[in-house]
N, C-alpha and C positions, 0 to 999 in steps of 0.2 A: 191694584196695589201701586203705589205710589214709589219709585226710585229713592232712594237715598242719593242725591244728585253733588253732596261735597265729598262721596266717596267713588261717584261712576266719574270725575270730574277729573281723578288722580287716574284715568286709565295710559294714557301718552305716558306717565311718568313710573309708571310702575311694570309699564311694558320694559323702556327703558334699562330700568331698574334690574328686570331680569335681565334682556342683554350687556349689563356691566358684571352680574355676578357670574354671569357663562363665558367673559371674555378675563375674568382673573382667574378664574380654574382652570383655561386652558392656557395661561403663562405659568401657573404653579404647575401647572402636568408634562412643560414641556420643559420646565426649570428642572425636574427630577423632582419636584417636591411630593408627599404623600401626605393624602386628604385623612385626616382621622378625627374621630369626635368622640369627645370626655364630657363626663356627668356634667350636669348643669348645673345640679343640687349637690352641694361638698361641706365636710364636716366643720372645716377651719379656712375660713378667705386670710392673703395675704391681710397682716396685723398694718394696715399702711392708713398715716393718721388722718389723711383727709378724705380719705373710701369707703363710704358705708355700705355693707351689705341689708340686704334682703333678708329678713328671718322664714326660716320654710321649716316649721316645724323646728326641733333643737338642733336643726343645719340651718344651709342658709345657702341662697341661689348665685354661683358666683357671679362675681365682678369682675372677673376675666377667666379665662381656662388655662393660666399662667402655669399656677402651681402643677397642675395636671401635664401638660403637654413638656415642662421640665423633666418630670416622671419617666414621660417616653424616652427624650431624651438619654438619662439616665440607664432608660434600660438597652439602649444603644440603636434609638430610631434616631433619624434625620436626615434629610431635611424634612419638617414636617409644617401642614399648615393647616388652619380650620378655619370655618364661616361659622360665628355661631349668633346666637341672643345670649347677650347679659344683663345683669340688673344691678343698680345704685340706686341708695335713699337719698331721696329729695332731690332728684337735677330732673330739673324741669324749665326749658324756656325754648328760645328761640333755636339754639345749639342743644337742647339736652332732653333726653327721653329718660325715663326711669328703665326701660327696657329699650336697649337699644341692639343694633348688629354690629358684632368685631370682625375683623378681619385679623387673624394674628399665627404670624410664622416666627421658625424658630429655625437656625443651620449651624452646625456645628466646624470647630475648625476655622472661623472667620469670629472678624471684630464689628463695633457697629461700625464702623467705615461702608464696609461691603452692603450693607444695606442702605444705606443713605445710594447707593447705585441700586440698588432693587427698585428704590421707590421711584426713582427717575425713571426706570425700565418699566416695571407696571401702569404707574401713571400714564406714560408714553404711548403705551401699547392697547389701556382703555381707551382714551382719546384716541386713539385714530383708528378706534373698532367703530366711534361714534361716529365718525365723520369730522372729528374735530383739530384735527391735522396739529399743527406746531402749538396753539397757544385757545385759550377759552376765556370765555368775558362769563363771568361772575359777577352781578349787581352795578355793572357800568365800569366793572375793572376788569382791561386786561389784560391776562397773566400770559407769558411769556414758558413757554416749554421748550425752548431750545437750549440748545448748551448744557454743562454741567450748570446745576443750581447752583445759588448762593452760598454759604457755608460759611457763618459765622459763630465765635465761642459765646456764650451767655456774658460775659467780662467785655467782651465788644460790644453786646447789644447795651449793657450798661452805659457805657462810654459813649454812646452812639447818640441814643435817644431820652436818657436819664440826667440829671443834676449830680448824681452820687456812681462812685464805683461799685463793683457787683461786693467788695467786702466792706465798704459802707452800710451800704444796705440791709446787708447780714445784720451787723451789729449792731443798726438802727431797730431791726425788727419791719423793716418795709421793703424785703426783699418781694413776697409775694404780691403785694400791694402793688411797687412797681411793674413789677413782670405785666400783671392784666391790666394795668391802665395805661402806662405810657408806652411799654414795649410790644408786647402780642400784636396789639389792633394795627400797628404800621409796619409786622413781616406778610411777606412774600405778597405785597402789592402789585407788584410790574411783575415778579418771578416768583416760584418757591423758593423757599430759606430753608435750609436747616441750623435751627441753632444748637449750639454744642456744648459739651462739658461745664453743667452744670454743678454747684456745691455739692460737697460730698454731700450733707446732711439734707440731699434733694434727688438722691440716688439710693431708697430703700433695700431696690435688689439689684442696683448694677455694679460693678469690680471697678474700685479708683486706679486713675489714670497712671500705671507705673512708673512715670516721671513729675508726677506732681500730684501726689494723693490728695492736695484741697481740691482737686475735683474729680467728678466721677464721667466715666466715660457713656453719657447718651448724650439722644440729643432727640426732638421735637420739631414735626416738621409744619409747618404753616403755611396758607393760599388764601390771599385775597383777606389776612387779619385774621384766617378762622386754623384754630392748632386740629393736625388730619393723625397725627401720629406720634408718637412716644417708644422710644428703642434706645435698645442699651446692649451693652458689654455684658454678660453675666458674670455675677458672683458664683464661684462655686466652691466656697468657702464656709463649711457646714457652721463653725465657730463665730464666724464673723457673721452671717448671715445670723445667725439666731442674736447674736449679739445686739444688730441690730432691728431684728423684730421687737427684742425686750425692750428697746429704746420706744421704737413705734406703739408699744404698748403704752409705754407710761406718758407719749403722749396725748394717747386717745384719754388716758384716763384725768392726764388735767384739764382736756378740754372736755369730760362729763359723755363721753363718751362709751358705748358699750366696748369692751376688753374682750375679745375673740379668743379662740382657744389657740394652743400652738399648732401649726400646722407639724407635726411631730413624724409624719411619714414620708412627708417633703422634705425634711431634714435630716433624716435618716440616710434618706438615697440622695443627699445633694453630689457625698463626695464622689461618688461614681458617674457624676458628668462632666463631659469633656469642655474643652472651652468651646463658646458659644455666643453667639447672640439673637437676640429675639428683638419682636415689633409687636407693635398694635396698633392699626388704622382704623380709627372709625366708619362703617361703609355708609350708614345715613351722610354723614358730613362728607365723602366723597360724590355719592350721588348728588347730593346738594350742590355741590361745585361744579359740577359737569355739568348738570341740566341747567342751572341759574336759577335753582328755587328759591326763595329768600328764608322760607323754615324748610327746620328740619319736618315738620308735620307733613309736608305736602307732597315727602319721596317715600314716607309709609305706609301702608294701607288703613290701620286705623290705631288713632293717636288714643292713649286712656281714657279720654273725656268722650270720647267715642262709643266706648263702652258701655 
C-alpha cells in the first residue's frame, strides 16, 4: 500500500500543532480558567449578517460556541474557556476552512481591555513553549513580540492608511471595502495591532462604548496582515440585544439570505449575566503564524478536498 505522502508530509507540523494546543490549556489552567464543551449542533446561531451557518438537519452546526458558553456564564460559571471545531458556509481559501478550530474564552467582571493583555500573555507564552523567544518570522516578516502591542482605534486606522474617514466611509457604503483592502493587509507587520472600537453597527453582540455610543467596545487583533482574533465588551442587555438581532435579521433578508430562528433561550437568560467579556482566536491561523506555513491547509490534517 502506497502512503498518502501530502498527508505523512504535514507530520513536523501537526506534531507541533499538538504541542501549541497543550501549551494554551496549561496557561488557561493556571489562569483559573475552566475547560468546558457545548453542543456543536444548536437550534438557533447568532442572526449575524455576514455568518452563515451549516444546516444539520432543522439545527444547524455552530459558528461559534458563543451563545452557549454566554449560558454558562449566566448560570454563574467563569472564567471559562473551550477548543472546539466550528462550521461556516462558503469560506474557503488560503485563510478560511469551512470547518475550522476556535479557540474562545470568556471572564467575567473585566472589559475587553483585559484581554487585549491575555492575548499578549498566551501569545508570549506559546512562542516561547516553541523555542521562539521575543519575535517570529511569518512569510519573510518579522514580528516583533516585545512590549505592549500596538493599540490603535478603527477612526485611526482610517486616517492612517485610507483617503476617507471611518464616518465617510460609513456613509459612502465602503467601510467594509476599505477595512480588507487598504487597512487589514498592513496591521501588525513589524508587531501585533489591536484595532479598536469599531462602528456601533459593527458590534452585533458587544455593549457601546459608555462615552461615545458611535462605537462599540471590540476590537481585532492582526499578525503579519492576517485578523487572529475578534473580542468585545459584552452586551448584556436582553432588549437591546434582540433589538439588534432583529436588525441582523432583516439584514440577512435583504441580502437573500436564509432568516435563522431567534435564539429565544439565549435571550431569556441574557439578563442574569454579569458584565463580561469574551474572545475568539482562530487556532489554524495561529498555528499558521508560529510555524510560517503559508496556508491554512498545511497545519490541518485533512483539508475537505481530501476527503
Amino acid at each position: 500500500m502506497t502512503l498518502n505522502w501530502g498527508l505523512s508530509r504535514k507530520r513536523n507540523a501537526l506534531t507541533a500543532r499538538a504541542r501549541i494546543i497543550r501549551e494554551i490549556r496549561r496557561y488557561f489552567d493556571e489562569e483559573g480558567y475552566l475547560e468546558v464543551e457545548t453542543p456543536l449542533r444548536i437550534p438557533a446561531p447568532a442572526p449575524e449578517s455576514h455568518i452563515d451557518a451549516i444546516p444539520s438537519g432543522d439545527w444547524f452546526l455552530h459558528t461559534s460556541p458563543e451563545l452557549s458558553m454566554k449560558r454558562l456564564l449566566a448560570a454563574g460559571y467563569g472564567p471559562v474557556f473551550q477548543i472546539c471545531h466550528c462550521w461556516r458556509e462558503g469560506e474557503r481559501g488560503r485563510l478560511h476552512l469551512p470547518e475550522f478550530t476556535m479557540i474562545e474564552w470568556y471572564r467575567t467582571d473585566a472589559g475587553y481591555l483585559r484581554l487585549m493583555d491575555e492575548c499578549e500573555s498566551l501569545i508570549g507564552s506559546v512562542a516561547a513553549a516553541l523555542g521562539l523567544g521575543k519575535k517570529i518570522v511569518y512569510q519573510g516578516i518579522e514580528i516583533n513580540l516585545r512590549g505592549r502591542w500596538e493599540r490603535i482605534t478603527v477612526a485611526q486606522a482610517f486616517s492612517r492608511y485610507t483617503r476617507f474617514s471611518m464616518a465617510e466611509a460609513l456613509q459612502r457604503g465602503l467601510f467594509d471595502e476599505l477595512m480588507a483592502q487598504e487597512i487589514e493587509p498592513k496591521l501588525g507587520i513589524s508587531a501585533p495591532v489591536f484595532i479598536h472600537d469599531y462602528p456601533a453597527s459593527r458590534g452585533a453582540l458587544a455593549r457601546l462604548k459608555p462615552d461615545d455610543p458611535s462605537v462599540a467596545e471590540r476590537f481585532e487583533l492582526y499578525m503579519g496582515g492576517i485578523e487572529l482574533a475578534n473580542a468585545f465588551t459584552e452586551l448584556t442587555d436582553p432588549s437591546e440585544q434582540r433589538s439588534r438581532f432583529i436588525q441582523e435579521q432583516e439584514n440577512r433578508r435583504a441580502l437573500g439570505k436564509v432568516i435563522y430562528p431567534m435564539p429565544e433561550k439565549f435571550l431569556d437568560e441574557l439578563h442574569l449575566m454579569p458584565q463580561a467579556c469574551g474572545i475568539a482566536m482562530g487556532l489554524d491561523r495561529l498555528v499558521m503564524l508560529l510555524l510560517d506555513a503559508p496556508s491554512i491547509d498545511d497545519v490541518v490534517a485533512l483539508t475537505p478536498e481530501q476527503h
